[in-house]
C-alpha positions as CSV (number, residue, x, y, z in Angstrom):
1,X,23.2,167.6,136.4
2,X,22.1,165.5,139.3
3,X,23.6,164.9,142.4
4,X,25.1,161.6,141.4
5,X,26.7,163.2,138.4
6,X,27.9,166.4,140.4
7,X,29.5,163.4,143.4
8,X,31.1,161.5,140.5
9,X,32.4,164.9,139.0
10,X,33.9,166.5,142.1
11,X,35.6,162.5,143.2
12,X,36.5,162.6,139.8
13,X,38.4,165.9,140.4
14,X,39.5,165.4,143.6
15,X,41.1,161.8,142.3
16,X,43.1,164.1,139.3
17,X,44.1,166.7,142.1
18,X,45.8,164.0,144.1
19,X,47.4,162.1,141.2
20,X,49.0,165.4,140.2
21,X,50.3,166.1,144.1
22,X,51.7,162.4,144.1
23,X,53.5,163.1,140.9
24,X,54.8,166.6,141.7
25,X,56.0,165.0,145.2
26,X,57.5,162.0,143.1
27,X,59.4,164.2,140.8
28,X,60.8,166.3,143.7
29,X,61.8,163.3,145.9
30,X,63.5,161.9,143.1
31,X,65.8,164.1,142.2
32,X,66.6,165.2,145.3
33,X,67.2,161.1,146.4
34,X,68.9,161.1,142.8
35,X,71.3,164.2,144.2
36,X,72.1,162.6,147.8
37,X,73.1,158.9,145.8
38,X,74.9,160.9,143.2
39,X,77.3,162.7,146.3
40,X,77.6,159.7,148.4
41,X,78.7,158.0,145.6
42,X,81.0,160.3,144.1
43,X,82.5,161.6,147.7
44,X,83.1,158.0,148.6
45,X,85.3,157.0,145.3
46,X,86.9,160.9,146.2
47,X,87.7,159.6,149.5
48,X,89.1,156.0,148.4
49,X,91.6,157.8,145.7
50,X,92.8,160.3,148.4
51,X,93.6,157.5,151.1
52,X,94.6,154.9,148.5
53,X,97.1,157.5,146.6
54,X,99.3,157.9,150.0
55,X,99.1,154.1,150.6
56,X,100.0,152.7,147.0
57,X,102.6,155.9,146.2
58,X,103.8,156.1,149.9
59,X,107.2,158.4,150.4
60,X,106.8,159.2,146.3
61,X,103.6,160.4,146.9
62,X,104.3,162.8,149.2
63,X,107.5,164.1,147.8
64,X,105.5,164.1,143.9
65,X,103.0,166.7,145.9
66,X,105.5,168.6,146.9
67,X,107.0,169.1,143.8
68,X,104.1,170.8,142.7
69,X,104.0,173.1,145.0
70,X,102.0,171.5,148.1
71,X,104.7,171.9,150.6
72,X,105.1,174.1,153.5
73,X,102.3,173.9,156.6
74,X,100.6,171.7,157.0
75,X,102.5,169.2,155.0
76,X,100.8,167.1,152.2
77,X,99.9,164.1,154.2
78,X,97.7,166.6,156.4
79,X,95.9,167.9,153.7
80,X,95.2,164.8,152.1
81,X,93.6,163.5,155.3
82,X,91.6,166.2,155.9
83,X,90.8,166.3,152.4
84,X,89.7,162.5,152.9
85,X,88.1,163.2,156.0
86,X,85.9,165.5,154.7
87,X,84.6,163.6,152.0
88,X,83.8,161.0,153.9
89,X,81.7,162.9,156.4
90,X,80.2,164.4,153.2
91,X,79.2,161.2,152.1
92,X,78.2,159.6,155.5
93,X,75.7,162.1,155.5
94,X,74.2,162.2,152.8
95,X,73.6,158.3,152.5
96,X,72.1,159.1,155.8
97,X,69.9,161.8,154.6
98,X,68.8,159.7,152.2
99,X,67.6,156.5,154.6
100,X,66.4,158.5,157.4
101,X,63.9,159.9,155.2
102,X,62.9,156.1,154.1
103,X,62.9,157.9,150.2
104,X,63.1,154.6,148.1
105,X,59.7,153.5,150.1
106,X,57.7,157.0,150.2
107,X,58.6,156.9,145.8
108,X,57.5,153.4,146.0
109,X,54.3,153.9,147.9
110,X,53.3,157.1,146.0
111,X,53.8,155.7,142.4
112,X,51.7,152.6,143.4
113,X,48.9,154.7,145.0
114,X,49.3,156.9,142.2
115,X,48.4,153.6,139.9
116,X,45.8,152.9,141.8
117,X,44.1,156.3,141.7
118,X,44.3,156.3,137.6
119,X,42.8,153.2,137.5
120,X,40.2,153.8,139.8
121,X,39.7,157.3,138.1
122,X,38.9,155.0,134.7
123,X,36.7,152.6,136.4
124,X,34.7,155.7,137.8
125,X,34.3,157.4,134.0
126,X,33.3,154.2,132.9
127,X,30.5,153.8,135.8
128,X,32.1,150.8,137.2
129,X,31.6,151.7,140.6
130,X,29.3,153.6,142.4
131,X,30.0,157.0,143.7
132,X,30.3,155.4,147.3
133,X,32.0,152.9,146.4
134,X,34.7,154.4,144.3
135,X,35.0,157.2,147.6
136,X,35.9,154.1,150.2
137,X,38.3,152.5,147.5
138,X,39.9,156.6,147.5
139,X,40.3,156.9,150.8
140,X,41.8,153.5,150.8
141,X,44.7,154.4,148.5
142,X,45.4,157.5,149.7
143,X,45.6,155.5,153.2
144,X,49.2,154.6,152.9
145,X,50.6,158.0,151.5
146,X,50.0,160.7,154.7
147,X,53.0,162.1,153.7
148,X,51.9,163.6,150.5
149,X,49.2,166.4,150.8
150,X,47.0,168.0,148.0
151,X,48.3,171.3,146.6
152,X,47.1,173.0,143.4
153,X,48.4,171.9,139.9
154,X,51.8,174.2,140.0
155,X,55.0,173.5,138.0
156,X,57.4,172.1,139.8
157,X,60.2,174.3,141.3
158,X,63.4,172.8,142.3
């Protein structure tokens, strides 16, 4: 083999190393975005119910919780705002979570670098670039994902 075909080899290797990384950090980010969505979402239509249930019901509300069995301290209205309260927070946070870590763009940015790097990979088994050039066009792609490092082809724990 000469040293042209052991260059394309190892970028050819290195390019299947980093598509792997992008798609085990894709399928990680995803579900955990999936997660945060999925509890703002729910702890939000929690918290409506709760502070809508009072509002709408009013006095037969309360006295309808009572009768089955939440009286006593700290009366119903308490719990259901605390109850409320919390969900809210719950949910504040985790649509927070979710933005401050800009997850939408970093799944966005990986999946189209990680298009790029399979179609460069076929253009460099093909020989439609040179060794060179197909190296400047990879560190061109994997330009605009810093966040996502090599790692060795493991399955993906969650």
């Amino acid at each position: 083999m000469n040293t042209e075909d052991e260059l394309q080899h190892k970028l050819l290797s290195k390019i299947k190393t980093r598509r792997e990384s992008i798609n085990v950090f894709v399928r990680k980010l995803d579900r955990r975005a999936v997660r945060l969505t999925n509890l703002s979402i729910i702890c939000s239509a929690l918290t409506s119910a709760l502070t809508a249930a009072p509002a709408f019901g009013g006095g037969n509300f309360i006295e309808g919780m009572q009768q089955l069995g939440m009286s006593g301290d700290p009366p119903v209205w308490r719990v259901v705002c605390f109850l409320a309260l919390f969900l809210s927070l719950v949910a504040a946070i985790s649509t927070n979570m979710y933005k401050s870590h800009d997850m939408a763009a970093r799944i966005a940015k990986a999946q189209a670098s990680c298009v790029l790097l399979e179609g460069l990979e076929t253009s460099v088994e093909f020989g439609q670039f040179s060794v060179q050039e197909a190296m400047k066009l990879y560190a061109q792609y994997i330009a605009d994902i810093p966040f996502i490092h090599e790692v060795d082809s493991e399955p993906v724990k969650d």
